[in-house]
C-alpha positions in Angstrom: 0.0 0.0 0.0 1.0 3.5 -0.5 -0.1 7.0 0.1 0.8 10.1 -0.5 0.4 14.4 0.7 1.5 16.8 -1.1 1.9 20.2 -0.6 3.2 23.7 -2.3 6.1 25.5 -1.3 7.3 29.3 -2.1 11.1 28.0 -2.3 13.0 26.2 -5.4 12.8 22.5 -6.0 17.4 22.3 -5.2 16.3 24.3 -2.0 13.7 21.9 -1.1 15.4 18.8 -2.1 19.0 20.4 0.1 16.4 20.4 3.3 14.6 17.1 2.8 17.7 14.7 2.1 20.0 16.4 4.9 19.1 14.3 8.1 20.5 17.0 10.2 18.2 19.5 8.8 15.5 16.9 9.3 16.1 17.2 13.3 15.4 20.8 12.9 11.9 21.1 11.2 10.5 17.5 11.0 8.1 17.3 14.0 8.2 13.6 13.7 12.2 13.2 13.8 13.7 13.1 17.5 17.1 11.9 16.3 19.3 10.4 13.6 22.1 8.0 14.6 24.6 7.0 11.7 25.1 3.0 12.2 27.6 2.3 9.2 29.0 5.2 7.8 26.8 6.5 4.3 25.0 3.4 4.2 22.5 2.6 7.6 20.9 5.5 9.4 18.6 4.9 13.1 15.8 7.2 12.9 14.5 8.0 16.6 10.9 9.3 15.7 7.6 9.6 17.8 6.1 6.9 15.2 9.2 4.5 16.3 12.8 3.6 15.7 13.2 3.2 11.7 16.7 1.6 10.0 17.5 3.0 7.1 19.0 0.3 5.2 19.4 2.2 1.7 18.9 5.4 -0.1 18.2 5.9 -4.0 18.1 9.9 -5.2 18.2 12.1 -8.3 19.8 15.3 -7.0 16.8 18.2 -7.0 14.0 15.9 -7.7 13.4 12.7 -5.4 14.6 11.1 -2.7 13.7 7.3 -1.3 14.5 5.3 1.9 14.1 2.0 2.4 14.0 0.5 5.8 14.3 -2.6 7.8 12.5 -3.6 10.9 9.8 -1.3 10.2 6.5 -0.8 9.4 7.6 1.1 6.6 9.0 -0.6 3.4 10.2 3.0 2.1 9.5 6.5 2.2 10.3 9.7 0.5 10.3 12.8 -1.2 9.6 14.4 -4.5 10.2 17.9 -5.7 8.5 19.3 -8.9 8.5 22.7 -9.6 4.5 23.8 -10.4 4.9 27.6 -11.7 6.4 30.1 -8.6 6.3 27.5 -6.3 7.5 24.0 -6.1 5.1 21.2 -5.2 6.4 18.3 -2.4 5.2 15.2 -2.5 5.7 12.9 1.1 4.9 8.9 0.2 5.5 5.7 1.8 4.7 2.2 1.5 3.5 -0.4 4.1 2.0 -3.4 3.9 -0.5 -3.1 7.3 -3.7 -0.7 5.9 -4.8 -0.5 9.5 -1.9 2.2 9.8 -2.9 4.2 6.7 -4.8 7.0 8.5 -2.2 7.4 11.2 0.8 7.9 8.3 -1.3 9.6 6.6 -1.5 12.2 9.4 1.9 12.0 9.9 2.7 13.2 6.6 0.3 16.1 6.4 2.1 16.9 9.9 5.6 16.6 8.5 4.5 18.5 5.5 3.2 21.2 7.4 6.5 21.5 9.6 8.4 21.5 6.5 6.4 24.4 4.9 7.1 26.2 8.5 10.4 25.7 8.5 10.8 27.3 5.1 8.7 30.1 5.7 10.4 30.9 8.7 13.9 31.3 7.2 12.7 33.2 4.7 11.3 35.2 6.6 14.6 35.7 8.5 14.5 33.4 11.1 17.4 31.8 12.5 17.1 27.6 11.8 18.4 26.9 14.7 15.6 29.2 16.3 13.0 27.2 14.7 10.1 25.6 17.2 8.7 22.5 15.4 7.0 21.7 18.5 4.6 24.3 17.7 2.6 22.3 15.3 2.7 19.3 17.8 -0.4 21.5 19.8 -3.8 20.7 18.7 -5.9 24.3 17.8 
């Protein structure tokens, strides 16, 4: 099974793609993302997140358009990222694929969340804000 959330961003697609594949970054704006612990050096990555502890076990990219993890131990088979540029803004696309449907409305609000933390973050810094200033707690609140 797989879904997918997209949303548009007010940045450029190498921008986009710079923050989205740089786990470090990730930390910073993904409200999801607690930490990420390098296992073997460029190839297995521990993701700490509040939906559980995810291995990386490979990465396949095109630089500036799409990223994909794929994972072991997980519920997830992959996830990843997609950047398209869609007139002034680019458009991100957040997918993963899992086999148990009973979690599809959970990642699916997941990934509006994480989408909506990313937009945030990018706004923010735009705006002049200082990354490392950046509270991606805030969308963790319910209004």
């Amino acid at each position: 099974m797989r879904i997918e959330k997209k949303i548009e961003i007010n940045q450029t697609p190498e921008s986009l793609y710079e923050i989205v594949a740089d786990g470090e970054k990730a930390i910073r704006w993904n409200p999801t993302l607690n930490d990420v612990i390098e296992k073997e050096e460029g190839k297995e990555y521990l993701l700490k997140s509040k939906v559980g502890d995810i291995l990386i076990v490979g990465t396949e990219s095109v630089e500036n358009e799409h990223i994909t993890w794929h994972m072991k131990n997980s519920d997830m088979d992959a996830i990843g990222y997609i950047v398209e540029p869609k007139g002034d803004m680019t458009e991100v696309t957040i997918w993963t694929e899992f086999e148990n449907k009973k979690l599809r409305k959970g990642y699916e609000k997941v990934a509006d969340l994480v989408l909506k933390g990313l937009k945030n973050y990018v706004d923010f810094v735009e705006e002049g804000g200082d990354p490392e200033d950046f509270d991606k707690t805030q969308l963790m609140v319910s209004p």
